[in-house]
Each structure stands twice: as structure tokens, then as C-alpha cells.
N, C-alpha and C positions, 0 to 999 in steps of 0.2 A: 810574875814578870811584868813592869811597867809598860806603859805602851809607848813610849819611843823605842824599850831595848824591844818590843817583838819587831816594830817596823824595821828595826836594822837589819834584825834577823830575816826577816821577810825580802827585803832590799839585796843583801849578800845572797841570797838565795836564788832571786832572779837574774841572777849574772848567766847561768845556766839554761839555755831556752830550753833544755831537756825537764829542768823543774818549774818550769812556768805552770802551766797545769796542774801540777800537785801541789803548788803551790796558792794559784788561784783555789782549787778545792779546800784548802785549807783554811784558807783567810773567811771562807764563805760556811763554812762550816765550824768554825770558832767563833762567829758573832763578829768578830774584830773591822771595826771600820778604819781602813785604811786609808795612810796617809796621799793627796792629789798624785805626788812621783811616783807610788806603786802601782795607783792605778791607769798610771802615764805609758810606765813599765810594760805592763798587760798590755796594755791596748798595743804598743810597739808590736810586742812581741807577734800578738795574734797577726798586726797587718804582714810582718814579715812572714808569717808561716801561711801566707794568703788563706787565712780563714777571717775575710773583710766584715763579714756576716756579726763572726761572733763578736768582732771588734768594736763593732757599731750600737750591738746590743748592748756592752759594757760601755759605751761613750752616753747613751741616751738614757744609762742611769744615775748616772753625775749630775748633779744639781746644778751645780755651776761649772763647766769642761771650760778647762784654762786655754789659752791660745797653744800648747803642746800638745796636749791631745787632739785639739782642731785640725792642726798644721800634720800631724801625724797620721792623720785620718784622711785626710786631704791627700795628702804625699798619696798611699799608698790608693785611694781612688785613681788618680791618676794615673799610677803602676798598671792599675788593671784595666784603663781604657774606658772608665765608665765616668766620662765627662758631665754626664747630668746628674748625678750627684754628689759629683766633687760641685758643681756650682749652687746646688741648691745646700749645701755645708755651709760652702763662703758668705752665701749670701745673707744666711740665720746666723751667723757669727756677728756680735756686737761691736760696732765702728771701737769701743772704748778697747776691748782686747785684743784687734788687731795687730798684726806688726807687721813689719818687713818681711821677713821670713814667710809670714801666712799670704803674702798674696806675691811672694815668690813662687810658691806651688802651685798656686792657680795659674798663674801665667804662666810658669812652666806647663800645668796640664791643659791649656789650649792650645797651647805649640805641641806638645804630642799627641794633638786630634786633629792636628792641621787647619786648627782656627786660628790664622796669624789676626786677622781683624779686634776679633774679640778679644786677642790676648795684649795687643797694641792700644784697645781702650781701654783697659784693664790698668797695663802700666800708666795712661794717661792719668785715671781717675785715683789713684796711688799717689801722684804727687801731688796731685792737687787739692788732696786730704792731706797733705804734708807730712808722707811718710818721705823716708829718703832712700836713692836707687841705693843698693850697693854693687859691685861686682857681678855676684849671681843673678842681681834683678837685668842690670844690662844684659849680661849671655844669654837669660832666656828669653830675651823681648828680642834682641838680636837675633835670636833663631827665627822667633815668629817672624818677624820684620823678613826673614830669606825667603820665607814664602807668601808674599805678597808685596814685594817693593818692585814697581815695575817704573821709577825715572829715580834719574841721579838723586835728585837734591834727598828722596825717602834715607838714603845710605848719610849723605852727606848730614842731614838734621842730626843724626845720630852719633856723627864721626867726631863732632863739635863737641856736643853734649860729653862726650865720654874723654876729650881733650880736656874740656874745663872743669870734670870734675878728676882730672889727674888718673884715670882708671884703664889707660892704655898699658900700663906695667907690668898688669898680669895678664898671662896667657891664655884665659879663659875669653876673657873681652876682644882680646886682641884677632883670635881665632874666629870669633862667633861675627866679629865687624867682616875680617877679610872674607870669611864666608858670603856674608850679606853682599857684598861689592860680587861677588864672582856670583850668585844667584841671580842678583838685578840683572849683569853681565849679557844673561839670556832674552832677557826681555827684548819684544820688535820695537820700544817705543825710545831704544838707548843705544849711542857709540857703544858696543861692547869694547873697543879698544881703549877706552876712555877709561870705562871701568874695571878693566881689567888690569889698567894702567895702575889706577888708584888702591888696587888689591896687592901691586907688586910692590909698590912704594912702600905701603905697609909692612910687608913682609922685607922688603931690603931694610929696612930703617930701625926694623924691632933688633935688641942686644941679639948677640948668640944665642944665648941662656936661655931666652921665649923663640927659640925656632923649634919650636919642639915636633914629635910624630906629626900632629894633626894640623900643624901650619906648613908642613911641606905637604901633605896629604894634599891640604885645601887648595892650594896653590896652583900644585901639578894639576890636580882633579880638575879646576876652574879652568884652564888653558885650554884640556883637552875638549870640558865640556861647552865649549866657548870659539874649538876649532882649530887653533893654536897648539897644533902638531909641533912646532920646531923651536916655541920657546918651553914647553912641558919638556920636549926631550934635553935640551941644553940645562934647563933644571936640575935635573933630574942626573944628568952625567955629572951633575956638578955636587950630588950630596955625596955628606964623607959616610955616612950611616945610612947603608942599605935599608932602607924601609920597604916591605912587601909589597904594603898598601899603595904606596906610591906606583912602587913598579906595576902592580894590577891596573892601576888608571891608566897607564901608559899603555900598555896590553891592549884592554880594552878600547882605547880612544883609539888603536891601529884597525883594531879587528871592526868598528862601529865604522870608520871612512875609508874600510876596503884595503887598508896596507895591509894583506896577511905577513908579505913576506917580512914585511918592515918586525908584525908580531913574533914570528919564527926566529927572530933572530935575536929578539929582546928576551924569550924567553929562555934562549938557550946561554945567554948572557948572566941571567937570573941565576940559573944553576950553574953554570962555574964559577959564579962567587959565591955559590952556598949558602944562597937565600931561599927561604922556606917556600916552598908549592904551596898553594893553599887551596879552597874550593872555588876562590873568586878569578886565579891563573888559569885553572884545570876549564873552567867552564867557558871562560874568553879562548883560550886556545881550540879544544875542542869546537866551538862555533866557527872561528876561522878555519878551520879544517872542513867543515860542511859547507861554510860558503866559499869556500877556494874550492872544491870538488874535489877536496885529497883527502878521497878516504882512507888511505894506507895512514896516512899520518895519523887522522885520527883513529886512528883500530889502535896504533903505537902507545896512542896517550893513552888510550882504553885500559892497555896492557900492563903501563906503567902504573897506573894507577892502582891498579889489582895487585901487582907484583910488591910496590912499595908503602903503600895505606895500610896498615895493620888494623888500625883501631879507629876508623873514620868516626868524627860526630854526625850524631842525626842530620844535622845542615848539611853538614858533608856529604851525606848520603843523597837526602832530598837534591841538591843543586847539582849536582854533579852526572846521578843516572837519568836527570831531566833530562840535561841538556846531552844526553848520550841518546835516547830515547828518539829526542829529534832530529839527532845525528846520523841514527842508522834510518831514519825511517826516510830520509830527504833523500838517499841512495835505497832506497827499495828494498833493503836488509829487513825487513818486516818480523822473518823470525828470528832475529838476533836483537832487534828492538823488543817483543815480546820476553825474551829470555832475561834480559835487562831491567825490564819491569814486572816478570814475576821473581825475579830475585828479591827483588828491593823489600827489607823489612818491615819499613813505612812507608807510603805513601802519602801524595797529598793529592790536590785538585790539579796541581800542575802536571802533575803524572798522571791522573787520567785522562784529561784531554791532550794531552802530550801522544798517547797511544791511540787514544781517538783518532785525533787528526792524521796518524797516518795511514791508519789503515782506511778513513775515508779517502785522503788523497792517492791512496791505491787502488782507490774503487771497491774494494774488499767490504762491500756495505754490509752483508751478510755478517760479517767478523763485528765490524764496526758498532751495528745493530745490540749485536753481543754483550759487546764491552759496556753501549748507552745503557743497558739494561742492570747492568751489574756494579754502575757507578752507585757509594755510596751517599756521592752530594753532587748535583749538578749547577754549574754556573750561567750564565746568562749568553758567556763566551761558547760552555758544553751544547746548549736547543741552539744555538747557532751555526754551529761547527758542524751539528746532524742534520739540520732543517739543508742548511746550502749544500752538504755532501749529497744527500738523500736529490734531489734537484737536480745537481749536478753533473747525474749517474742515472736521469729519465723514470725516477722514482716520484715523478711530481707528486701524486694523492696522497702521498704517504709522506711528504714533506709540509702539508698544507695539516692534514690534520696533527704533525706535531707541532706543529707552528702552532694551531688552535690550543692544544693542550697544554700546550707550555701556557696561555694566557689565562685558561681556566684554572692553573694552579697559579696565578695571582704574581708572575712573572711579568713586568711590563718589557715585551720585546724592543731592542735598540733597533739603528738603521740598517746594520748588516743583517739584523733577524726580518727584517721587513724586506730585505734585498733576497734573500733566500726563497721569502714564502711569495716575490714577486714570480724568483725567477722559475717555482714551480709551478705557477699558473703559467709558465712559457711551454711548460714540457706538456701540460694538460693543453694549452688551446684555451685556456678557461675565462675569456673575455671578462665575464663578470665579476667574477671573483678577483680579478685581475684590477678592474675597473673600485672596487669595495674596497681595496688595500690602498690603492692609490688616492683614496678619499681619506683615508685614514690617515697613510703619511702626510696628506696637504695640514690637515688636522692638525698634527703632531709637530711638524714643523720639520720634516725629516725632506720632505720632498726639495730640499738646500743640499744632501749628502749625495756626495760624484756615485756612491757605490750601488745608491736607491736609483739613480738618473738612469745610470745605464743598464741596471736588470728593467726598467720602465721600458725603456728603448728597445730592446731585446722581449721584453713580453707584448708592447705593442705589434711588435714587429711582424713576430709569429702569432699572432690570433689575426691578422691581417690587416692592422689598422696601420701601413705605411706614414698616413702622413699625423697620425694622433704619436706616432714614435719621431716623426721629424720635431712637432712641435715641442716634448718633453727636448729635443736635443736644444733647438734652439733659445731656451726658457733656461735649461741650465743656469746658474751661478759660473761654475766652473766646469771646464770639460778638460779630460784627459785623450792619449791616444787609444785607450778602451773606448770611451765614448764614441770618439770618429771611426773606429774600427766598427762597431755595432752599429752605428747609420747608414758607414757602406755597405755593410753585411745583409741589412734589414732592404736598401734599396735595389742589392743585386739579388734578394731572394724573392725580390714583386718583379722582376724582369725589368728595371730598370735600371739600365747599362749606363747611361749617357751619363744620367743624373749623379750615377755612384762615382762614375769619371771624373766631373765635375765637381763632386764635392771631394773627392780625393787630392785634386788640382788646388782645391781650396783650403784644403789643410796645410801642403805645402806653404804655400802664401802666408797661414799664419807662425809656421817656424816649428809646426810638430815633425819630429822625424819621423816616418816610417816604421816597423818594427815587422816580423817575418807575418806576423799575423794579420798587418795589414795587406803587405802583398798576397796572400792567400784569398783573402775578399776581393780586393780589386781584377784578380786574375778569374775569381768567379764570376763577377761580373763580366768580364769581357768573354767569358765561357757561354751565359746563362742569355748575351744580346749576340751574340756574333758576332764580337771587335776582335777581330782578328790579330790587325795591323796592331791595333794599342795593345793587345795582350801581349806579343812578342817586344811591344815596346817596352812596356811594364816590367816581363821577366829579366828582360837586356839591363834593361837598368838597378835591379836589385843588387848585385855585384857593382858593377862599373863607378854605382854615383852613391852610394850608403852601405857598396863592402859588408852585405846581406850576402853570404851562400848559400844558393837555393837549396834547399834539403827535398826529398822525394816528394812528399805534399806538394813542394812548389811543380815541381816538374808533372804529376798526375794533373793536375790541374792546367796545364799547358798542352799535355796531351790530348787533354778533354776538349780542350777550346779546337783546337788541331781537326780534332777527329768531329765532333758535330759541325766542325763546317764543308768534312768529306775530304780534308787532307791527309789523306792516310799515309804516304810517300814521308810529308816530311814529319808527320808523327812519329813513325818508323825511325826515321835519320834522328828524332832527340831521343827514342826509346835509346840507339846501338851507342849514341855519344855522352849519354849520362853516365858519370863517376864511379855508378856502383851498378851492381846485377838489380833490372826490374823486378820487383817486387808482387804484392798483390797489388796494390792501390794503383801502379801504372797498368797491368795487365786489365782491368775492372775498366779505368778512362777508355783502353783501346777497346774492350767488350761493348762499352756504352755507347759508342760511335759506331762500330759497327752493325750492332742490332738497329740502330738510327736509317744509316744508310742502306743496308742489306748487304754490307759487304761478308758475306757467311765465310770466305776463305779465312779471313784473316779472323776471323770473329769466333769460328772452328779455334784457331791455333791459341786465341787469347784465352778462351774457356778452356783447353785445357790443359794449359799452365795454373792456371787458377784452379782447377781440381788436383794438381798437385799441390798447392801451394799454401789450398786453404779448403782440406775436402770434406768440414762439415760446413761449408757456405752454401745452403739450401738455391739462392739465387742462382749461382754460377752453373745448375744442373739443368733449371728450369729454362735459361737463354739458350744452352747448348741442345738442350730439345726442341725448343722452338727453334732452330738455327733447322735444324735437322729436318725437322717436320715441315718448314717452307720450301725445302728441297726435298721436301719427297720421299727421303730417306727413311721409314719408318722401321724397318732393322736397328736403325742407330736409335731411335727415340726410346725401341726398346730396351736398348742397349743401357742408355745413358739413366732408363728409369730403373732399371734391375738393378745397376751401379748404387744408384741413391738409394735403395732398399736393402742391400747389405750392406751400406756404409753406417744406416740407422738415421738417412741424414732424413729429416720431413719438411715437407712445406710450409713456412711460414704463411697460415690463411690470411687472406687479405680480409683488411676491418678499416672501417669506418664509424667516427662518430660527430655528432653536432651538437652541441649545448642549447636546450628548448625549457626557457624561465626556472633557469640555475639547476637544470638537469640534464645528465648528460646522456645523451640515445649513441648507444651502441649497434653499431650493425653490421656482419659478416657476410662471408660470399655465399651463395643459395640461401638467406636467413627463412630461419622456419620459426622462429625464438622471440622476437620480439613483437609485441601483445597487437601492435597492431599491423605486421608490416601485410598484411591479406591487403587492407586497403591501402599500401604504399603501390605493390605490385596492380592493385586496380585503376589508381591513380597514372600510373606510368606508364600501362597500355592505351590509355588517353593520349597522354604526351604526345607519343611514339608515333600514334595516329598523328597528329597535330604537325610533327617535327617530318613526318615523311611530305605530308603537303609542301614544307619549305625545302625539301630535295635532299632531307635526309638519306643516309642508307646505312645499314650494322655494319660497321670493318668488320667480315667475321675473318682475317687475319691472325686477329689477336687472341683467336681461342685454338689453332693451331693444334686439331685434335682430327683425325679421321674420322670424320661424323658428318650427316645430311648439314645443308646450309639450312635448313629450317633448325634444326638442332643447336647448330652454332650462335643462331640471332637469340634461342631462346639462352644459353647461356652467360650470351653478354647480358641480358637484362637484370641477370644477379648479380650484378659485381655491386659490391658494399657501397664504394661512392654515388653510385644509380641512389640507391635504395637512402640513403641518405642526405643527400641535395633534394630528392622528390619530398622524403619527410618532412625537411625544412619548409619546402615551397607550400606543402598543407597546414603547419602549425605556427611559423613564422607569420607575422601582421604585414600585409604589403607596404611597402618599401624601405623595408627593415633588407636588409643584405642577409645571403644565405652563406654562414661558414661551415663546412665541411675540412674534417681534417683525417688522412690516412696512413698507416704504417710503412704503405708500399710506392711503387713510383703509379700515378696515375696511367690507365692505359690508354690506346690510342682511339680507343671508340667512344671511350666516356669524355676524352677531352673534346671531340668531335661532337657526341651530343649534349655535352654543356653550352657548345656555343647555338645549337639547335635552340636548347630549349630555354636560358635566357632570353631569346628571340621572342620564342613563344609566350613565356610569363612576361615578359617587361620586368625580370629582376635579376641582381646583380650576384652574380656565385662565384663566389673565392674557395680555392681547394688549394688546402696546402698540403702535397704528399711527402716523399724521405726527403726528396730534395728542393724542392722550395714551391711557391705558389703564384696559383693560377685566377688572374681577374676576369670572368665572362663578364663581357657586356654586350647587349646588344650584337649577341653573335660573332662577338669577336674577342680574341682572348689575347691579354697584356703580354704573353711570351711570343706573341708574333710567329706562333707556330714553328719555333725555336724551341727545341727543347725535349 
């Protein structure tokens, strides 16, 4: 057989991608050197069966690879996303066998790496080697050109160009120009009216025959994404050929600017004209159902879905129980979200952090912990999502060392991951560590993001540094109503009433509204200084002037202000007048007040509603025994302590700790445990001495035990915050500030000899206990004995 009839042979052979292989073994095992088109053939074949590998092998043994195998090899790099070797191809390819076609593919494989730039000098350097655009060269430069044209004239050079060379005819150009016009469209530096103007012209102007799918698509899609709710929809009623894709963008554009209902009804539109559901409908409506708060409707689509899907595609699957996943878990469905995602066949990264986050935003960090452990890939979105959940839930140590971890496995943390690991140095107290991140952000350039500003503001806050959290507020770039919420929050929890007033006054002024959460701060504050009159002002106006319904928070916190100022009459009058049955949180206000004032009647009947209400709440046993034991009553103390002995409920021990050169000293009540506290306790009988000369004396009140009063003084001198303010005061360098921080509410002997022995040292001790903190100076302390 001669060797043109075997190449023919060889040729009709490869028509079959099943005999390609058997083929190729053949040719290579008969000696026969085939002709360039066979081995054009091969190499085709392989890129199409994506074995790119072996294609490449078979190209790099060609002595001379014609521009078809080049452009061939090229094409399918690009297919597969591997952008730097599609250009190092291009680039060893000889100017002389170039063509059109070959740096068509290059341009196209820039624009699908999302290098509009390079693929726009690419086309540049193309004609100015004097090759010529054709059609395909315009669409894909026009594509790049959509991602990156940010003023008119980028659209309009181009709209010229494709005028005079006559190439607006066909649909491909036509489509890829109106795109670019509706892409620019978005830009902040352009009339979007303008351009959108000039997208429409286009589209009115082209024959019937080029309106095809993907120019109504682009059109609709551009309006919606552009804002233009009511020329999308007059479109769109106006085509004679339901197209899905169309109706999805419209869907979508409803469900993205809050019209559910406007959705709801487009889709039920959809299906009485017996146009196809697909996964891009199912997942926009579904979404609108979780942020309309209808979850019936969505369980319905759930149902339908299941009922009518027989044979979903993978995508289908993937998109669909995503966005179900975050559907059930935004209404608390935890185990029906679960049952959703161990369903699911496949999975992607979308659906693990999908179940992640809910079961973090459930608190369920136990579960959560679970899932982080059992993900087979995590994203940068996944140690973010755990790092602020873990934070967010008083897990601070165990938020800071995944944050660490994550950078040790070569992770570079964004601003929300920096915002996470600030805001567990809040839960920790952890000044330093606090202080080392915020150098890091300066570093990085993060300390510009609102989301870093205000966990800054919130962790200055709580390690005690009031005004180092004023100045991150004030330094901001940008501030939102979190911001200002967390300066008043930070100002009412240093007992600075006036100031949180003031700056709450001054938020008004610049035109932020209010939101429930600021009223909740501001009502602290006026709880935490004794503004009586403003706090009632405050509450009066959350309804009347911003149409704010107080919800129970609001009202306990009104209570509270009520009752520490010894109003108990008209606290009583908002308990009997509020909307709904008091709860715990109002019974707790009227508790907190009453132990304040001594009022034991009513402070009796608040404790024990709250032992109904909430009977593993260790606190609520321990006030109703002290209540008991200042009256004398020690029948009841026994009472009330035998109660919490078969209820299983135990005392939360009181602990204290301080951060001493990035370590953190732990201390409990009677401590016998830590290595030096022998010399804390020697240290403090000094004090104590020192602090009676300036007319100290023990409230032994507040041990409220049948026991000698020599007894009693010796128990107060155990209480954890003692034993940890004294620690400070020996290993802290003078005139460094002593922070101490505690689980519990500070008691009334230790706030008493804080401002003693401040006195005594000449230094400055801040205690921040559950409820907020304490500035000793000079014997005198920032809550003005409030509180």
C-alpha cells in the first residue's frame, strides 16, 4: 500500500474518536510517518477528551506545528483555565505562522481568566502586526472590554470600529457590544442612563432576525442590573417568545431590591404559561421566601421541587439545596437543614459553609466545631465564619488560636478574619494581643474596613481603653450605625452617661437613624449614670418619632433605670402595662434593683418568678438567699439552698483574671492554686492595714452567712477580684493601669476597697465585671457609686 492510500486510511479512521487510539498505536507501531492533518487530528482529538497532557506531548514532537495544532492546543489550554500556558504557546509561536484565528484564542483565553487588560493589548498588538479583526476577534475583545470599561467613550471606540468595518450584522458582535454598554452601565464614573440608553438603541435598531435569546437576555439582565425595575419588566411583557433566562433576571432583579411580592407573582405567571422552572427560578424564589420570612412558601417550593424534579443535574442539585440549606437554617430549622445536606449526593464548598453558618448563627458551636472538622476543603470565607462564630459565642481563646492556625497553614487572613480575631481578644480582655492585631491591620491596610473599625471600638472598649476606642471611632474612613451603636455602648459601659447622650444627639445631627439596638445602649446608659428623666425620654420616643416597638430588652432596661434609681411604684406600673406577660429579663431588672435598695418584699416575689421561670439560674438562688439571710430568716436560706441541691443547680464560682507580659493570671474565690497567691494574700494584709488608717471598714454584708464578723472580714478577703487587682499592683510597673476583669457582678466590699486602696497606691484600677466597668482613681470610682 502506497503512502498517500495508508494516510487516507488513517484519515477515514479518525473520524471515530473511539479509534483514535488504536489508531495512533498503529501509526507508531508501523513506522509510518504521518501526514501534518493526522497528526492535527490526534492532537484535536486528545484536547477534546481532555487528556491536554498527552496532546502537548504529541505537539512537542512536530518539528515544525503548523498554526492548527498551535490554535488547537491553545483553544483547549484555555478550556481548561490554564492561562500560562496558553501564553507561553502564543508566545514561541513564529510571527510568520500566525493568524487571525491563533490570537483569537488567546484573546478569548484572557477574557476567560478575567484578564480584560491583557486581552485588549493583545487585540491592540494584532492589528498593528496587520492581522485583520474578524467577527470572532470583535466578540471576544468585546467580552474583555465588559470587564474592564469603566467611561463611555471605552464602549463607544469600539462601537465605531465595528460600524466601519460593517460587522454590526451579525449577532455575535451585536450581542458582545450591547453587553459591554450594560457592563460599563454599572460603573460610578458613568450616566448609567446614558448607557443604557445606548444598549437600548442597539437592541431597538438591530433587524428582528439578530434579536435573538441572548439579546433579550442581555438587555432585560442590563436594566435589572442597572436598577431599572420598570423598563426590564415593560420588556420583557413585550417579548413574543418566553425565554426562561429572561424571566430569571427578572425574578431575580425583584428578589435582589426586596419586591418579593412583585417575585411571587412573576413566577406564578412563568408557570401558567408553561415556561420551564429551572435552578436559577427555584433559587431566586426560594431566597425571596427566606427574606420575606415566608417560610411556608418556601417549605411549598421545597415540596415542589421534590414532587416534580425527577432527574435533577448536578448543578441542579448543587444550587438548589444550597440555597435551601440557608433557607431552613435563617428560621432555625437546623434539623431539616441538616437532613437537606446529608441528602445531597454531591456536595461543594458552598454547602459546607452553608451548614456551617448555621449552625454557628445558632450558637450550636459544639455542632459547628463538628462540621469545621469534617470539611474536606476549607475557604478563607470557612476560618472566618468559625474564627467570628467561635468569638461571638465567648469562645474568645479558641477563636485567636484558629485564627493563628489558619496563618500557620499559609492562609493570608482578609478584614473580616482580622475583625473575628479582634473581636476575641474583646471576649478575652486580652489588651495585647488586641493591641499586636491592630498593628497588623495598620500594616495591611485593613485598618480602612468599617467591619475591622468597629470590632477595634468594641475590643478597646472592653479591655478598658474608652478613649483609644473613641479615637479608632473618630479616625474611621467611614462609619455606619454599628459604629455609633458600639461608641455609645463602649461610653455607657465606663459609666459615662452624659457623653453617650451627647454623642447619640450627635448622630442624629448627622442623619443616621436609630435602630432597636441603638435604643438599647442609650437606655443603658441612662440606666448605668441615673438619667432618669432622659431614659423615659428616650423610650417615649422610640415609637412616636422612628415607629421603633419596644420589644421586652427595651422595657427590662427601663425597668432597670426605674428600679436603681428606687422607683419601684412606677417600675411596677410599666411591668402591669407592657404588651405581653413579664418574662425573665423584666423579673432579673426588678431583682437587680431591689438587692440595690434593700427592697427584700418585692425582690422576694421577683426571685421567685424567676425560679420558676428560669430554675437552672444559679444567680437567682443565691440573691433570694441573701435576701433571706439580711432578714434573718435562716429557715428560708435553708430552704432556698436545699431547693438548689435537688434542682442539681451549682454556683457559678466567682474568678478573676489579669493579663501580666502576654500571660494571663487566673484567680478564684479562697484561691489556694496559683503558684504565688501565699504572697498576694501577704501583700493584702498590708493593704488592708494601710486602707483601715484612711477609714476603711469590710461590708461584711455581703457574705450574708451566719458566721462571727471576724469570720466574715476573713472571707471577704478571698473574693478573686482582691486577689487579682493586688496581683497586678505587685507585678504591673507603676503607672501602668491595673486591669482586672470578672465573670460576676463586682461586690460591694471590693468596689469599696478599690477605691481604698487606689488611694493607697497612687494607681488607677479598672474592673470590668458581667456588667460593665469600674475606673478607681484616687478613691473615687467613675460609676459615682451608681450601680
Amino acid at each position: 500500500m502506497d503512502v498517500r492510500s495508508m494516510g487516507n486510511r488513517y484519515l477515514a479512521q479518525l473520524t471515530h474518536a473511539s479509534l483514535a487510539r488504536a489508531v495512533h498505536a498503529h501509526i507508531l507501531t508501523s513506522g509510518f510517518n504521518p501526514f501534518p492533518l493526522i497528526i492535527n487530528r490526534l492532537i484535536d482529538h486528545y484536547c477534546k477528551s481532555s487528556n491536554i497532557t498527552y496532546a502537548r506531548h504529541l505537539f512537542d514532537r512536530i518539528p515544525k506545528p503548523d498554526i492548527v495544532a498551535t490554535t488547537t492546543l491553545l483553544s483547549a489550554y484555555s478550556a481548561a483555565g490554564n492561562i500560562k500556558l496558553a501564553h507561553q504557546l502564543f508566545n514561541v509561536t513564529p510571527l510568520i505562522i500566525r493568524d487571525t484565528v491563533s490570537y483569537n484564542a488567546m484573546i478569548t483565553a484572557f477574557s476567560h481568566s478575567h484578564d480584560g487588560h491583557a486581552a485588549l493589548q493583545l487585540f491592540i498588538q494584532m492589528k498593528r502586526l496587520g492581522f485583520v479583526p474578524d467577527p470572532f476577534s470583535f466578540s471576544s475583545v468585546l467580552g474583555a472590554l465588559s470587564l474592564i470599561a469603566d467611561e463611555e467613550r471605552h464602549c463607544q471606540q469600539f462601537h465605531c470600529e465595528v460600524l466601519k468595518r460593517g460587522l454590526l450584522s451579525g449577532p455575535s458582535v451585536l450581542n458582545a457590544l450591547m453587553s459591554c454598554y450594560v457592563c460599563c452601565a454599572s460603573s460610578p464614573l458613568v450616566d448609567s442612563c446614558l448607557l443604557m440608553a445606548a444598549a437600548r438603541k442597539l437592541f431597538d435598531e438591530a433587524p428582528r432576525g439578530l434579536r435573538d435569546e441572548p439579546s433579550w437576555t442581555t438587555i432585560i439582565a442590563g436594566y435589572v442590573r442597572n436598577g431599572d425595575l420598570v423598563a426590564a419588566r415593560e420588556l420583557l411583557d413585550g417579548m413574543t417568545d418566553h425565554i426562561a433566562v429572561a424571566w430569571n433576571a427578572m425574578i431575580s432583579g425583584y428578589v435582589h431590591r426586596g419586591f418579593y411580592e412583585a417575585a411571587f407573582d412573576l413566577l406564578r405567571k412563568m408557570y401558567s404559561l408553561g415556561i420551564q422552572l429551572d435552578e436559577y427560578t427555584y433559587t431566586s424564589i426560594i431566597s425571596a421566601a427566606s427574606n420575606a420570612g415566608l417560610f411556608y412558601i418556601g417549605r411549598q417550593v421545597h415540596a415542589y421541587v421534590l414532587r416534580t424534579v425527577l432527574q435533577p443535574s448536578q448543578h441542579f442539585v448543587l444550587s438548589v439545596n444550597n440555597v435551601l440549606i440557608t433557607f431552613y437554617t435563617r428560621f432555625d430549622k437546623l434539623a431539616e437543614a441538616k437532613q437537606v445536606f446529608d441528602r445531597m449526593p454531591v456536595k461543594d464548598l458552598v454547602s459546607w459553609n452553608a451548614i456551617l453558618s448555621g449552625y454557628v448563627n445558632a450558637r450550636c458551636i459544639e455542632e459547628a466545631n463538628s462540621i469545621f472538622r469534617e470539611m474536606p476543603e476549607r475557604s478563607l470565607l470557612t476560618w472566618t465564619v468559625m474564627i467570628s462564630g467561635l468569638a461571638q459565642n465567648g469562645f474568645g481563646e479558641d477563636g485567636l488560636k484558629l485564627f493563628n492556625q489558619m496563618k500557620l497553614g499559609g492562609l493570608e487572613p482578609c478584614d473580616y478574619a482580622y475583625a473575628g480575631a479582634v473581636a476575641s481578644c474583646s471576649v478575652l480582655g486580652s489588651l495585647d494581643n488586641g493591641q499586636q492585631l491592630h498593628s497588623q491591620i495598620i500594616r495591611l491596610g485593613y485598618d480602612s474596613s468599617l467591619s475591622v473599625g468597629n470590632a477595634l471600638i468594641t475590643m478597646y472598649a472592653r479591655c478598658g481603653l474608652v478613649e483609644a476606642a473613641d479615637t479608632v471611632f473618630v479616625t474611621m474612613p467611614y462609619v455606619d450605625s454599628v459604629s455609633w451603636n458600639a461608641m455609645i455602648a463602649a461610653l455607657a459601659q465606663h459609666g459615662h452617661g452624659v457623653k453617650a447622650i451627647q454623642l447619640y444627639e450627635q448622630m442624629l445631627r448627622e442623619d443616621i437613624l436609630p435602630d432597636r439596638i441603638t435604643f438599647l445602649t442609650i437606655l443603658s446608659a441612662c440606666s448605668h449614670a441615673g438619667l432618669v428623666k432622659e431614659g423615659r425620654h428616650y423610650f417615649d420616643t422610640m415609637r412616636a418619632h422612628y415607629g421603633i416597638t419596644p420589644e421586652e430588652d427595651h422595657y427590662s432596661r427601663l425597668i432597670d433605670l426605674l428600679c436603681r434609681a428606687g422607683m419601684f411604684s412606677e417600675a411596677k406600673n410599666v411591668t402591669e402595662s407592657m404588651p405581653f406577660e413579664p418574662s425573665a429579663p423584666i423579673w432579673e431588672a426588678l431583682l437587680s434593683g431591689c438587692r440595690i435598695h434593700g427592697n427584700t418584699e418585692l425582690g422576694i416575689q421577683a426571685a421567685e418568678k424567676l425560679l420558676k421561670l428560669m430554675p437552672q439560674q444559679d444567680g437567682t438562688y443565691i440573691s433570694l438567699s441573701n435576701m433571706y439571710a439580711t432578714l434573718g430568716q435562716w429557715d428560708e436560706v435553708a430552704r432556698v439552698r436545699k431547693l438548689m441541691r435537688e434542682r442539681g443547680v451549682k454556683k457559678e464560682p466567682g474568678c478573676s483574671w489579669i493579663e501580666v507580659e502576654n500571660m494571663v493570671h487566673v484567680f478564684l474565690v479562697d484561691d489556694a492554686v496559683h503558684p504565688e497567691v501565699h504572697a498576694v494574700y501577704k501583700y493584702l494584709e498590708h493593704l488592708v492595714h494601710e486602707m483601715r488608717k484612711l477609714g476603711y471598714v469590710p461590708d461584711t454584708k455581703y457574705v450574708l452567712h451566719d458566721m462571727e464578723s471576724e469570720q466574715k472580714e476573713n472571707a471577704l478577703s478571698t473574693h478573686s477580684e482582691k486577689l487579682a487587682v493586688v496581683y497586678g499592683i505587685m507585678k504591673i510597673p507603676l503607672g501602668a493601669k491595673i486591669r482586672v476583669f470578672k465573670n460576676l457582678r463586682i461586690c460591694g466590699d471590693c468596689h469599696s476597697a478599690f477605691k481604698f486602696i487606689s488611694k493607697v497606691v497612687d494607681r488607677e484600677i479598672i474592673v470590668r465585671d458581667r456588667k460593665r466597668f469600674h475606673h478607681f482613681r484616687n478613691g473615687e470610682c467613675s460609676c459615682g457609686n451608681y450601680w
